[in-house]
Residue frames as a rotation matrix with the C-alpha (Angstrom) as fourth column:
UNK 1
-0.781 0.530 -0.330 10.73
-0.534 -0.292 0.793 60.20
0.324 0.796 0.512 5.23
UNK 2
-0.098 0.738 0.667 7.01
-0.743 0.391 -0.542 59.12
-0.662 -0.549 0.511 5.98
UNK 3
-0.389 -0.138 0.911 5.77
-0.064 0.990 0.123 56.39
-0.919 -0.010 -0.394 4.96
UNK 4
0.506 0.858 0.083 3.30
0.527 -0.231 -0.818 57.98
-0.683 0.458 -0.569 2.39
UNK 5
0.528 -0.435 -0.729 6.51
-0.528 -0.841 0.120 59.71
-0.665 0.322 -0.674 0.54
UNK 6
-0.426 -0.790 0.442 8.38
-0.026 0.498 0.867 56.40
-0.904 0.358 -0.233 -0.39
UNK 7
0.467 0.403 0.787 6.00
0.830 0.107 -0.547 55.62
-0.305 0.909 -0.285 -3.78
UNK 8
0.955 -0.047 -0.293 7.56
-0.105 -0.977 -0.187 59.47
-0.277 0.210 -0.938 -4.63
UNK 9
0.370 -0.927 0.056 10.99
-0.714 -0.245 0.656 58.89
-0.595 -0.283 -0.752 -3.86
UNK 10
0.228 -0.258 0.939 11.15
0.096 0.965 0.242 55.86
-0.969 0.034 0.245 -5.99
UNK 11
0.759 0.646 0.081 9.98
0.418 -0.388 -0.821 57.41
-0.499 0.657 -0.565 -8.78
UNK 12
0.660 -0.546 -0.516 13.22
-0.547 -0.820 0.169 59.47
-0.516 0.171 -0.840 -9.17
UNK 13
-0.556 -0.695 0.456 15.67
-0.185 0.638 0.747 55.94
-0.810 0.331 -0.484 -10.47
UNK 14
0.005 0.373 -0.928 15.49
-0.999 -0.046 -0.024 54.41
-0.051 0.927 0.372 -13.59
UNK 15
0.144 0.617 0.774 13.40
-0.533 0.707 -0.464 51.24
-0.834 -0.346 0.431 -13.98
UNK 16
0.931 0.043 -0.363 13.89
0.217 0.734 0.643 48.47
0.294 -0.678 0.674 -14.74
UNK 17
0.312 -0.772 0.554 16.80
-0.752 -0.557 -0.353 48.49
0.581 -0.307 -0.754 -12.04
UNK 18
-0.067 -0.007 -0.998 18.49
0.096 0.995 -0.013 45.57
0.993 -0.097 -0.067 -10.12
UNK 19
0.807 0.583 -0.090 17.60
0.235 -0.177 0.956 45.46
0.541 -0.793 -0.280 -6.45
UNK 20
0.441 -0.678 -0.587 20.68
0.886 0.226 0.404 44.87
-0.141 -0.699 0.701 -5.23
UNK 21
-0.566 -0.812 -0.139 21.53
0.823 -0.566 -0.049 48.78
-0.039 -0.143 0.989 -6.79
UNK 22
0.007 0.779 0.627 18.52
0.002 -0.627 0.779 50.03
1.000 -0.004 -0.006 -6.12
UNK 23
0.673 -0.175 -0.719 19.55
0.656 0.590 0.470 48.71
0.342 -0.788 0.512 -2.42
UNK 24
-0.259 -0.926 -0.275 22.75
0.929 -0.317 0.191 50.26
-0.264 -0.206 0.942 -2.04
UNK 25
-0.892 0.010 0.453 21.56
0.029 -0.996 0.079 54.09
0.452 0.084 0.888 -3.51
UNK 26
0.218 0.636 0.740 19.12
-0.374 -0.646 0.665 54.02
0.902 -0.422 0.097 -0.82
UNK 27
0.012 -0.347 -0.938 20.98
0.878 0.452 -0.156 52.76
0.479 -0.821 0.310 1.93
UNK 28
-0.927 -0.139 -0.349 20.93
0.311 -0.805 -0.505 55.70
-0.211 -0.577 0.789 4.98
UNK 29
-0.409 0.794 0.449 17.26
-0.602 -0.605 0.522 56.95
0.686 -0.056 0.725 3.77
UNK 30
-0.973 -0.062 0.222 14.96
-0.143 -0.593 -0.792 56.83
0.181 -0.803 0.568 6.38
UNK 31
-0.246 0.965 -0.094 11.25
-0.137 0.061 0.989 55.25
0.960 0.256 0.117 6.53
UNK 32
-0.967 0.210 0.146 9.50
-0.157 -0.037 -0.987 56.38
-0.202 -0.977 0.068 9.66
UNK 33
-0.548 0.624 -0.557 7.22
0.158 0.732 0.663 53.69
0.821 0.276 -0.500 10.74
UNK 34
0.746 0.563 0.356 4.61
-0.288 -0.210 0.934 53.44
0.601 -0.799 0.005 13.77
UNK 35
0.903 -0.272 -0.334 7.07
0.424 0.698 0.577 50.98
0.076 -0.662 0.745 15.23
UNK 36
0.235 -0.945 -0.228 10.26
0.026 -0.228 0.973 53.42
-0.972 -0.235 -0.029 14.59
UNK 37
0.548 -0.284 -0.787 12.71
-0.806 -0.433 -0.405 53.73
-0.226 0.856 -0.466 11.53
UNK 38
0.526 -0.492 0.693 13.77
0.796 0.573 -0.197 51.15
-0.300 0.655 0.693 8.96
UNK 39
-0.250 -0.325 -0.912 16.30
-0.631 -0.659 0.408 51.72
-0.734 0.678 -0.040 6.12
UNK 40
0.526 0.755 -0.392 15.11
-0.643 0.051 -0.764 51.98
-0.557 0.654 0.512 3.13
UNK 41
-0.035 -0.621 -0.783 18.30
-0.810 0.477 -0.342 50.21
0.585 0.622 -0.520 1.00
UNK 42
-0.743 -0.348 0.572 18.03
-0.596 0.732 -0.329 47.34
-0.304 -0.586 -0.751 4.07
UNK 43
0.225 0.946 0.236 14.07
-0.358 0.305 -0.883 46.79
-0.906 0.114 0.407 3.17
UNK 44
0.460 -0.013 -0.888 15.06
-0.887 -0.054 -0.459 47.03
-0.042 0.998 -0.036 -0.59
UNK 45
-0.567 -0.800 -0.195 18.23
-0.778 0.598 -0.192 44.50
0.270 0.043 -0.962 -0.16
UNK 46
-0.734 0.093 0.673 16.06
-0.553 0.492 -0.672 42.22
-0.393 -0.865 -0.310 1.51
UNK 47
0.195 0.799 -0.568 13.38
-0.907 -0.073 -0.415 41.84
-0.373 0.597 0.711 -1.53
UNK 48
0.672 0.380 0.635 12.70
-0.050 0.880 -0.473 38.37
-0.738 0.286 0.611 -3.49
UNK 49
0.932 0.175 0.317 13.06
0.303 0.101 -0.948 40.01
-0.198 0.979 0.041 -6.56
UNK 50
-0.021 -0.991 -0.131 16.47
0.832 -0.090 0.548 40.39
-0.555 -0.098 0.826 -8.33
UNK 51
-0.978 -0.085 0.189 15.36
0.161 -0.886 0.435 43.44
0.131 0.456 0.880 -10.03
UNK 52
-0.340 0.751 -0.565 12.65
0.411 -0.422 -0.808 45.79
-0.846 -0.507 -0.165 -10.00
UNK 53
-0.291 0.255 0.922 10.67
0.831 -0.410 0.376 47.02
0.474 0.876 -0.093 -13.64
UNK 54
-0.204 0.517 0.831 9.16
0.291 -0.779 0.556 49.82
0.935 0.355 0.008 -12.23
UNK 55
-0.819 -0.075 0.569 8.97
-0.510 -0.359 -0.782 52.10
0.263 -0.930 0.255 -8.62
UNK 56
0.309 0.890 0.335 5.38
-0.902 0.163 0.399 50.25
0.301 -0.426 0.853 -8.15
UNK 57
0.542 -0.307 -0.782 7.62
0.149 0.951 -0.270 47.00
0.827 0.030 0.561 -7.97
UNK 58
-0.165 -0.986 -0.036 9.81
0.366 -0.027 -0.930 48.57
0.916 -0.167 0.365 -5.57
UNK 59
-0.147 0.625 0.767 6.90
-0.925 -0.361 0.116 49.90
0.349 -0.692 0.631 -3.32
UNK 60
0.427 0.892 -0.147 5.41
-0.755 0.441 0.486 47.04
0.498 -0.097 0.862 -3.24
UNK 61
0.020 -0.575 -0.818 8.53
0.282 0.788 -0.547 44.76
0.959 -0.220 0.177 -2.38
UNK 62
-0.874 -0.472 0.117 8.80
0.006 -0.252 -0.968 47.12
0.486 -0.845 0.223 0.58
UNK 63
-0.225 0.890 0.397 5.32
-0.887 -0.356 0.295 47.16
0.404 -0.286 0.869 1.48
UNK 64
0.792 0.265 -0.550 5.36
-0.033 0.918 0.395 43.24
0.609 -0.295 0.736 1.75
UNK 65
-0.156 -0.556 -0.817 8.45
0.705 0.517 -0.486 43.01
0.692 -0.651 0.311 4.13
UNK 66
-0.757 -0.036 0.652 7.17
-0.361 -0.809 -0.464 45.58
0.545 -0.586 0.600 6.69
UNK 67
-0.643 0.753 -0.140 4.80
0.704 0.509 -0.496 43.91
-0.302 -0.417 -0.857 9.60
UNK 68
0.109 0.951 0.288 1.42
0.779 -0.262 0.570 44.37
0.618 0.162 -0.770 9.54
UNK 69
0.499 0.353 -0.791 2.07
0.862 -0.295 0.412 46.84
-0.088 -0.888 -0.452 12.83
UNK 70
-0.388 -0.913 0.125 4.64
0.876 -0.324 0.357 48.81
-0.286 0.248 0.926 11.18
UNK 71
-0.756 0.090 0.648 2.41
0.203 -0.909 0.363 51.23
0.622 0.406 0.669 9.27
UNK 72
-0.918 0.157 0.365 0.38
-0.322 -0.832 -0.452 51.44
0.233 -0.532 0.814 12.19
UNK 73
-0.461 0.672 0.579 -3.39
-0.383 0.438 -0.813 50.32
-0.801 -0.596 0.056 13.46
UNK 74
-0.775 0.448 0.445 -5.13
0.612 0.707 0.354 47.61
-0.156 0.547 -0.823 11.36
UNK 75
-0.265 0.508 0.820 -7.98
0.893 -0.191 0.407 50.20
0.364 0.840 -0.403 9.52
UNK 76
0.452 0.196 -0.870 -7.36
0.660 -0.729 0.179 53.28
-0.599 -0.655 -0.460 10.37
UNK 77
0.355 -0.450 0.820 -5.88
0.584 -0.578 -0.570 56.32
0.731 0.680 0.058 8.72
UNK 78
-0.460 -0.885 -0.072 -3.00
0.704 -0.315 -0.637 58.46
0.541 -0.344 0.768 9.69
UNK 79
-0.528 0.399 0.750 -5.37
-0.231 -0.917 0.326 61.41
0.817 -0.001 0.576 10.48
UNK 80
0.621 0.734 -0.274 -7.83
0.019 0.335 0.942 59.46
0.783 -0.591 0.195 13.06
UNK 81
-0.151 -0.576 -0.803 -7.58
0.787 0.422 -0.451 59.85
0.599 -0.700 0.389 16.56
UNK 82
0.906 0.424 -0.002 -8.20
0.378 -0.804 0.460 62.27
0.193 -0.417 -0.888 19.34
């Protein structure tokens, strides 16, 4: 899944939800980064928080543990480029 799909895919669990089983029913999905594929239940497992209120909590946890290089050049959009 891109990277631009996960905020969707969250969307589908019911919130609030603890990480650690929000972790584990997304273990094996797929987030294809610039740098290659993560999993998503490893990124999730890996979060601060011990639960999650809402998929924007659950973006965001994964957004902060993902380098800076992961989603790709520092301002730019997916689309740019020759």
């Amino acid at each position: 899944m891109e990277l631009a799909e996960l905020q969707e895919y969250l969307e589908q669990f019911d919130y609030p939800v603890a990480s650690d089983e929000l972790a584990t029913a997304c273990e094996g999905v797929a987030i294809q980064l610039a740098e290659g594929e993560r999993d998503l239940g490893g990124l999730l497992a890996h979060a601060s928080a011990d639960r999650f209120e809402s998929a924007d909590d659950a973006y965001t946890a994964v957004q902060n543990d993902l380098p800076r290089e992961a989603v790709g050049e520092p301002y730019q959009s997916e689309g740019e480029g020759d």
